[in-house]
C-alpha positions as CSV (number, residue, x, y, z in Angstrom):
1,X,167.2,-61.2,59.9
2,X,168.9,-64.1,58.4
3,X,172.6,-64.7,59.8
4,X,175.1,-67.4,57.8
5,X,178.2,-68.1,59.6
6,X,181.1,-69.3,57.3
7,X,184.7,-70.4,58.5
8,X,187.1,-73.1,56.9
9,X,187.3,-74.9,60.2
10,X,186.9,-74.7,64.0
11,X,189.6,-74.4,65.6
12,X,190.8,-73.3,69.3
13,X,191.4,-69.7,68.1
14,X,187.6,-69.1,66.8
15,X,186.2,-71.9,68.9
16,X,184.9,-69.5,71.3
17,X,183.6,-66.6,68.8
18,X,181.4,-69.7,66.6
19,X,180.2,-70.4,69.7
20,X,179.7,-66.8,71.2
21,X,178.2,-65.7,68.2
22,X,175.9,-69.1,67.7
23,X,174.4,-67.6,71.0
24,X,173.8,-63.8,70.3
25,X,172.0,-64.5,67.1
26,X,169.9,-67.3,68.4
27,X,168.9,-65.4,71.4
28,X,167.9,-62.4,69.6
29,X,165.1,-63.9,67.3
30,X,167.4,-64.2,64.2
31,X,168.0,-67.4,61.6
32,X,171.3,-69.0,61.4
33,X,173.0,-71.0,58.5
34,X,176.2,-71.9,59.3
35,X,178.8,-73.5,56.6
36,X,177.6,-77.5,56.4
37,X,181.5,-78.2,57.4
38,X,182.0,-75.8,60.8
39,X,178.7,-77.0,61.9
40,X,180.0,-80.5,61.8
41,X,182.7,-79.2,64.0
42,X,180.9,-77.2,66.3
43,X,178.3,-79.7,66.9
44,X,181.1,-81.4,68.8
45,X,181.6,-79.0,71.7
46,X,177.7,-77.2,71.5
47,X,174.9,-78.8,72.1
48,X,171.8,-76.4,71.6
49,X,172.2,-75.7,67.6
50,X,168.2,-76.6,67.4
51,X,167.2,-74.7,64.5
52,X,170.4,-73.9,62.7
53,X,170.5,-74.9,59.3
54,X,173.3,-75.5,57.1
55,X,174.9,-74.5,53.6
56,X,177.6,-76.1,51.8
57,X,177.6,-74.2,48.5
58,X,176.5,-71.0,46.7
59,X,173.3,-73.2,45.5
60,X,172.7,-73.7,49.5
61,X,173.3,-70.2,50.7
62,X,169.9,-68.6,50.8
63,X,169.2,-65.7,48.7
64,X,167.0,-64.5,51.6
65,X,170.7,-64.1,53.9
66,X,170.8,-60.5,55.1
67,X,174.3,-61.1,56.8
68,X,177.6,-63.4,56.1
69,X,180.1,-63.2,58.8
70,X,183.5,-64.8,57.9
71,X,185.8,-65.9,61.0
72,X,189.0,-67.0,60.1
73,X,192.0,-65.2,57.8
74,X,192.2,-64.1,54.6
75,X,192.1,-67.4,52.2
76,X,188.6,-67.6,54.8
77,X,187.3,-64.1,53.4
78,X,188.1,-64.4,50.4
79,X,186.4,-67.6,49.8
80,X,182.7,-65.9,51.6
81,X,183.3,-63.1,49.2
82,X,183.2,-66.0,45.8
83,X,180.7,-68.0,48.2
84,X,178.7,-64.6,47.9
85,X,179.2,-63.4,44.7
86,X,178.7,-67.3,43.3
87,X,174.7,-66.8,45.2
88,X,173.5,-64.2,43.4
């Protein structure tokens, strides 16, 4: 399955889920896209994020994505729900 991980920014609060989550979907076999921005963030504080590509658009966001997971409030959701809908 294809993953894409979307938040606004990394903060303390989801710190630990981006990178708890970054882990489970690696480990199991899956592909990860996370949002061009958070990855910049993350790559701060994890180091193994071989493989993980990044999106920064609807044009970027693969079509092929099975699953979007949106960490943050709800300004976050509802910007993966336009981010979605904008993909096709």
């Amino acid at each position: 399955m294809k993953f894409a991980l979307y938040s606004k920014t990394i903060n303390p609060e989801n710190e630990n889920i981006f990178k708890f989550l970054i882990k489970k979907i690696k480990n199991s076999g899956n592909e990860l896209s996370v949002w061009h921005d958070a990855l910049i963030c993350i790559s701060a504080i994890e180091d193994d994020l071989e493989g993980i590509t990044s999106f920064n658009d609807f044009h970027t966001l693969s079509k092929t994505t099975d699953v979007v997971l949106s960490i943050g409030g709800d300004g976050t959701l509802l910007s993966t729900v336009q981010l979605v809908r904008d993909s096709g």
